[in-house]
N, C-alpha and C positions, 0 to 999 in steps of 0.2 A: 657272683661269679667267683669259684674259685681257682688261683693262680699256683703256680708252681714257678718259682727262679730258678735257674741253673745257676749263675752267678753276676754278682755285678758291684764296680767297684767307685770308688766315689770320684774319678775323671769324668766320668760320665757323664757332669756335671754340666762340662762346657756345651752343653748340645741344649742347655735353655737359654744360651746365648744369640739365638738364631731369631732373627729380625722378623719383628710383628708383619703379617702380611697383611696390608690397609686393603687392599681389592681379593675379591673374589674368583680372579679368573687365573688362573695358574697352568703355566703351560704343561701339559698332559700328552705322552705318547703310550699307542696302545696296542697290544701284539698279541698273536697268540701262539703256543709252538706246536708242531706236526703231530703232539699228542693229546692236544685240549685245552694245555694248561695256560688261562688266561692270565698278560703281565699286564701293569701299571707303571711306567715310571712317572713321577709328579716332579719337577724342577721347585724349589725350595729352598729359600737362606741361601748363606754367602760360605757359612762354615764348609768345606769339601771332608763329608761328613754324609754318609749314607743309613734311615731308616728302611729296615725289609720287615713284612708282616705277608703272613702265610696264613690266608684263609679257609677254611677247608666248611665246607658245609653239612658238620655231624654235629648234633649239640645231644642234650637232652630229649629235643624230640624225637631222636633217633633210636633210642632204647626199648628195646623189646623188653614186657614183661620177665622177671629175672633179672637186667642187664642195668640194674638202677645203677648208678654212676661210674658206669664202664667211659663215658665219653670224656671226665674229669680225668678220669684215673689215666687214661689209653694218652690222654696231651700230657699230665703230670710224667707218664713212664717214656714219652719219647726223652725226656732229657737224664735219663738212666744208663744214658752209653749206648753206643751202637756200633754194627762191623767193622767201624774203621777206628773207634775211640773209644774208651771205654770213658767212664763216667770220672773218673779221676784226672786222667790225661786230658779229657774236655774241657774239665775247670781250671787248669793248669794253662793249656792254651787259652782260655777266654781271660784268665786273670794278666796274661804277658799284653794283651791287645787290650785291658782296661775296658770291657765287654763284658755280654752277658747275654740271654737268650731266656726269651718268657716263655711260658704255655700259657694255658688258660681256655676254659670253653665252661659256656654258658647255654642256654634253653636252647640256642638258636644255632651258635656256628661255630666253632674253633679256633684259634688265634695263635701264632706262633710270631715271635719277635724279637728282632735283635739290631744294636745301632753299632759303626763300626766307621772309623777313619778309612776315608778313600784309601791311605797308602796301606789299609792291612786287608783290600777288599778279596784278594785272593782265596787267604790263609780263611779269613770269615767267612765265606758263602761258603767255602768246602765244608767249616763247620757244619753253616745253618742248615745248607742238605744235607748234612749226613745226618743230622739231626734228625729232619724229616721222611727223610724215603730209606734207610738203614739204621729203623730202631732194632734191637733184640729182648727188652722187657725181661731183664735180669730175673727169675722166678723167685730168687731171696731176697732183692729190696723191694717187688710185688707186695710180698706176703708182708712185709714194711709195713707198705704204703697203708696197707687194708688194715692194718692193727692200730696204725697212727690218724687214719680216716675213722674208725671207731671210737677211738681213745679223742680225739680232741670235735669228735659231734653226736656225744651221747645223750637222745634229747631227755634223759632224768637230767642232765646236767647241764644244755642247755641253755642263755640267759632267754628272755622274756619275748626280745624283738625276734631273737633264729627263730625260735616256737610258731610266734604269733607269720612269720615270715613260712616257713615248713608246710603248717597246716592251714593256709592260706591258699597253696597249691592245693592240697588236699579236697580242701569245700569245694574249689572251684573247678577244679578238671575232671576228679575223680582219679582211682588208679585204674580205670579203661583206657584215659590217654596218660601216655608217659610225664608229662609236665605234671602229674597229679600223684606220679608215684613217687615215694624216695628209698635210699637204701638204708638198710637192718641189718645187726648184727648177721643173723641167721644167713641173708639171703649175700652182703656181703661176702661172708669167707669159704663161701665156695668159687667166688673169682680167682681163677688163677690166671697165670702172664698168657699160656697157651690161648686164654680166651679174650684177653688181651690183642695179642697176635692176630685173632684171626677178626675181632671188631676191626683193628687198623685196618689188613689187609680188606674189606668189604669198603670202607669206608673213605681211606685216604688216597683217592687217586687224582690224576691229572686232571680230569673233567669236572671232578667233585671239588678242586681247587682252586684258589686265586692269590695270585702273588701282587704287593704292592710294594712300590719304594719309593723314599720322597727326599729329597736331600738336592745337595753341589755336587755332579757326581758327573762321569764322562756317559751318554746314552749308549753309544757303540759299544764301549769298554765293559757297562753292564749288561748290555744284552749277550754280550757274546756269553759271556760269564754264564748267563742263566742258562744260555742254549747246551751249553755244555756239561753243564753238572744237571739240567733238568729234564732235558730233552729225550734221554732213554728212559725216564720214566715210564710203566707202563701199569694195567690195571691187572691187579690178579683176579678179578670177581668182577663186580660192577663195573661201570664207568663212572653215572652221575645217579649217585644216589639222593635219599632225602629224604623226608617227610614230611607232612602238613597235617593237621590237625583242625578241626573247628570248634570252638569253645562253645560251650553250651552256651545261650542266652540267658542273662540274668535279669528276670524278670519281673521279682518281688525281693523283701528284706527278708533274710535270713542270718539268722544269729548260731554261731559257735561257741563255746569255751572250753577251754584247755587246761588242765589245772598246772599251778606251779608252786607246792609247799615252801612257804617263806618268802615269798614273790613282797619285796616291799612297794613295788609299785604295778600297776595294772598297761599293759601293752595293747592298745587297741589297734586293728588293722583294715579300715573298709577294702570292697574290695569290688572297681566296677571293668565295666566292656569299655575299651579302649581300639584307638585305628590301628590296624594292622601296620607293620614298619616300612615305611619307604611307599603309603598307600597315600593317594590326594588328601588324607583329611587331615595328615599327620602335621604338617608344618600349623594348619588352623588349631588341631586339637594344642598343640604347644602353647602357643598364644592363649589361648580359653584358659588350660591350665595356667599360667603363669600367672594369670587375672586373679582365679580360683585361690593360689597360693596365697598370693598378699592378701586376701578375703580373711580363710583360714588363718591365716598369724596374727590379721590385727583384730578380732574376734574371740578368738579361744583363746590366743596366747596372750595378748597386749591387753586386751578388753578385761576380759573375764578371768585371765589368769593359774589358766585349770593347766599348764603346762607350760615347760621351757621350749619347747618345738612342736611343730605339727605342719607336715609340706605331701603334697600329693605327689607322687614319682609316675616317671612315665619312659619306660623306655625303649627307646625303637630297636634296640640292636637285640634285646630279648626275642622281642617279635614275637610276644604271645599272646597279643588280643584283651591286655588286663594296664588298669593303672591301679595304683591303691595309695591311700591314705592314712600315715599311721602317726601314732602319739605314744607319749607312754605319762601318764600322769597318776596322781597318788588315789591311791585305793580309794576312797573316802568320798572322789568326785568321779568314778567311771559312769557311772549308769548317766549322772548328770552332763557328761562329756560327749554320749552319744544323742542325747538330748540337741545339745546344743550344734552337733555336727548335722543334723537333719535339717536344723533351724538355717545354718550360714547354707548346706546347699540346695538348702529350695529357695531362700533368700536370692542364691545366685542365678539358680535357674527361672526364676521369677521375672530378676531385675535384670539378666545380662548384665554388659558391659556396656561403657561409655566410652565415647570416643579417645578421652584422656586416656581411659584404663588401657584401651590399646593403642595407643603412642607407647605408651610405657613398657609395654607388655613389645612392641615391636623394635626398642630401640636395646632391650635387654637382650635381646636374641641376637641384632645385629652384634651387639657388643661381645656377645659370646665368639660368636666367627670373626668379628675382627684384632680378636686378642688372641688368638690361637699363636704362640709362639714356637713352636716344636712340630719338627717331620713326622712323629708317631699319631700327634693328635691332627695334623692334615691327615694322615693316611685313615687316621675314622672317624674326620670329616665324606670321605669319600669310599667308605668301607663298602665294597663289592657284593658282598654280601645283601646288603639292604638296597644300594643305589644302581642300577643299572645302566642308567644313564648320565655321563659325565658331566654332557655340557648342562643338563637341566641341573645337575648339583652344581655346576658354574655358576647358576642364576638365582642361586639362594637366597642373596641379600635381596636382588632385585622383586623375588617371588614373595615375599615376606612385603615387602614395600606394595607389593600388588592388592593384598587379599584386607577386605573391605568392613565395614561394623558390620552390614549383615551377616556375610558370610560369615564371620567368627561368631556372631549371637546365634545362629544355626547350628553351628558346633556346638555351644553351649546346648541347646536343646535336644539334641541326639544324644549327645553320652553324659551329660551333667545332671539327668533324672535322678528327682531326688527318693522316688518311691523303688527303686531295686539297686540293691547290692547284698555283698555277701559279708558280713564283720563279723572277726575271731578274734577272741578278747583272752589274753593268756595271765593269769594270774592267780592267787591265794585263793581258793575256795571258800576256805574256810572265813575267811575277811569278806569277804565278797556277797556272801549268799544270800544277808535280805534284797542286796541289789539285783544279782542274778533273777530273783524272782521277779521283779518287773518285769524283765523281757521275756512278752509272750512265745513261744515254742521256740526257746533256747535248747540248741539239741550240743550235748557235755560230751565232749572225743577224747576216748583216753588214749596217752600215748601207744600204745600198742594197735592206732588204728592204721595207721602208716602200715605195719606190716602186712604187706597187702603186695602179690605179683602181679594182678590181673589184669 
């Protein structure tokens, strides 16, 4: 995910001071106003100290052929200045209130974010919407942004895991769906702010958004707040946009390579079908994984020694239907690395889990939600976006404590097949090539296969 800060300064600090919540049920009011736009307030900590995150439902999937990272760019350019601020006077106010305002958007949805002392909630929210519903997308820090998005992800330049991470998308979506396309020099700099402008305007409106806040805060005092600065909100184009996509089914092994001249070590990336975010299988698929993880490190890592890391990712807020598996270990043992990754996950799909393995596997996940100490990370614990239902994300811990050895050794069997995935292996060629030849129909992408609009 890539992020953009407007500013933020080291007070900020006191907002990890906010007390471990031990239970899961937090008290939650829920509203919507006269234009769409659905709020959250979450009651949270003692600090009188408010988190707002502003969802909006445009990621990557949303890019039409041509518009490869319009969705990065269009949240990076809302903190560029807008009709009421310009981009200097914004940082100047957010530095006097010891503040600060994120972007960010990923596959799946958009994320805007800002914490702020109750006593400057005024001056702040006026910021944070003007922030969002009165960008203007300055045309000369654009043209910036796109020289400085070129200049610091040029994949001749690249390290190993961006690569092996890039064209990962690539094998697996294609550029028919947008998750499978990325942007190129060429197709780049012809984005200009006007197009810009008009993605926002399609994309960021009241229906298509969702506001959350979590903190010590007055409910009244905030509501009123939001009805007021948010409530004329209105849609210039859509209402509630989106996309959905369906990943291919991955069926059989297929093998990639990517070359990277002077690569000293080899980046391997498996790459399988995963549960959709916020779908019934996803809290089991966690658990499975988790199993999976400690399999994979005490085996390749601990065991056998063919690397310092190697952990399977899984992440619901992407919401793309993929987990993967990645390493990066010394040239000399890749061929034997995927070898040995075949072995640990038919091993697992084989043997399952034991019961031990899921105590264990259930007390790490509780342990995650019960150490959540900060309003931004309750707010995605409870991210709109993927949850739609509050009190069922209420019953997490308890839900977790529900789900049984069968049901998780069934998950294991659905997605932890050890005969199909997609691995792209990015490294030295030239080092590499007696091993390359072992893998029968390794099909070799040169960088230049990316540039692709379709």
């Amino acid at each position: 995910m890539k992020k953009g800060i407007l500013y933020i300064v080291a007070g900020v600090a006191l907002f990890n001071t906010y007390a471990t919540a031990q239970t899961n049920q937090l008290p939650i009011e829920e509203f919507k106003l006269k234009n769409g736009l659905e709020v959250k307030m979450i009651h949270f900590g003692t600090i009188p100290a408010v988190t707002i995150s502003c969802y909006v439902n445009v990621g990557k999937k949303t890019e039409t052929p041509g518009q490869q990272n319009l969705a990065s760019m269009t949240s990076d350019g809302l903190l560029l200045g807008n009709e009421k601020h310009t981009r200097i006077e914004q940082d100047g106010m957010l530095a006097k209130l010891g503040s600060g305002i994120s972007a960010s958007a990923n596959d799946n949805y958009t994320e805007l974010s800002m914490r702020f002392l109750n006593k400057d909630a005024a001056t702040a929210m006026e910021l944070f919407s003007s922030t969002i519903l009165k960008p203007t997308f300055p045309a000369d820090e654009i043209k910036e942004q796109v020289e400085q998005t070129l200049n610091y992800n040029n994949p001749y330049k690249m390290d190993i895991g961006d690569l092996a991470s890039m064209f990962s998308d690539y094998s697996v979506y294609g550029t028919a769906n947008p998750l499978g396309r990325h942007f190129y020099a060429a197709q780049l700099n012809k984005v200009t702010a006007a197009q810009l402008l008009e993605f926002y305007k399609f994309n960021y409106t009241p229906k298509n958004t969702k506001l959350v806040l979590a903190g010590n805060f007055d409910n009244a005092q905030m509501k009123a707040m939001i009805e007021n600065l948010f409530g004329s909100w209105s849609a210039a184009y859509g209402e509630n946009n989106g996309a959905a996509y369906e990943t291919e089914n991955i069926s059989k092994k297929e093998y990639f390579f990517v070359n990277k001249n002077r690569a000293t070590q080899t980046c391997l990336q498996w790459n399988k079908k995963a549960p959709e975010g916020g779908s019934k299988d996803a809290i089991l698929f966690e658990l499975a994984n988790e199993c999976f993880n400690t399999l994979l490190f005490a085996e390749i890592r601990a065991k056998e020694g063919k690397t310092y890391g190697i952990n399977s990712r899984y992440s619901e807020a992407n919401n793309n239907g993929i987990y993967t598996v990645s390493t990066q270990v010394r040239n000399d043992v890749a061929f034997e690395t995927t070898v040995s990754f075949d072995r640990v996950i038919k091993q697992f799909y084989d043997s399952g889990i034991t019961q031990a393995n899921l105590d264990k596997a259930k007390a790490a996940l509780k342990n995650r939600r019960l150490a959540i100490e900060s309003p931004g990370s309750i707010i995605e614990f409870y991210n709109p976006i993927l949850y739609k239902d509050v009190n069922k994300r209420n019953e997490y811990l308890a839900s977790i404590d529900a789900m049984t050895l069968e049901q998780v050794n069934k998950i294991v069997k659905k997605y932890f097949t050890p005969d199909s995935y997609k691995l792209v292996m990015v490294g030295d060629a030239t080092v590499l090539d007696p091993q390359l030849q072992k893998i029968t129909g390794l099909v070799k992408l040169p960088v230049t296969s990316i540039e692709k609009d379709n």
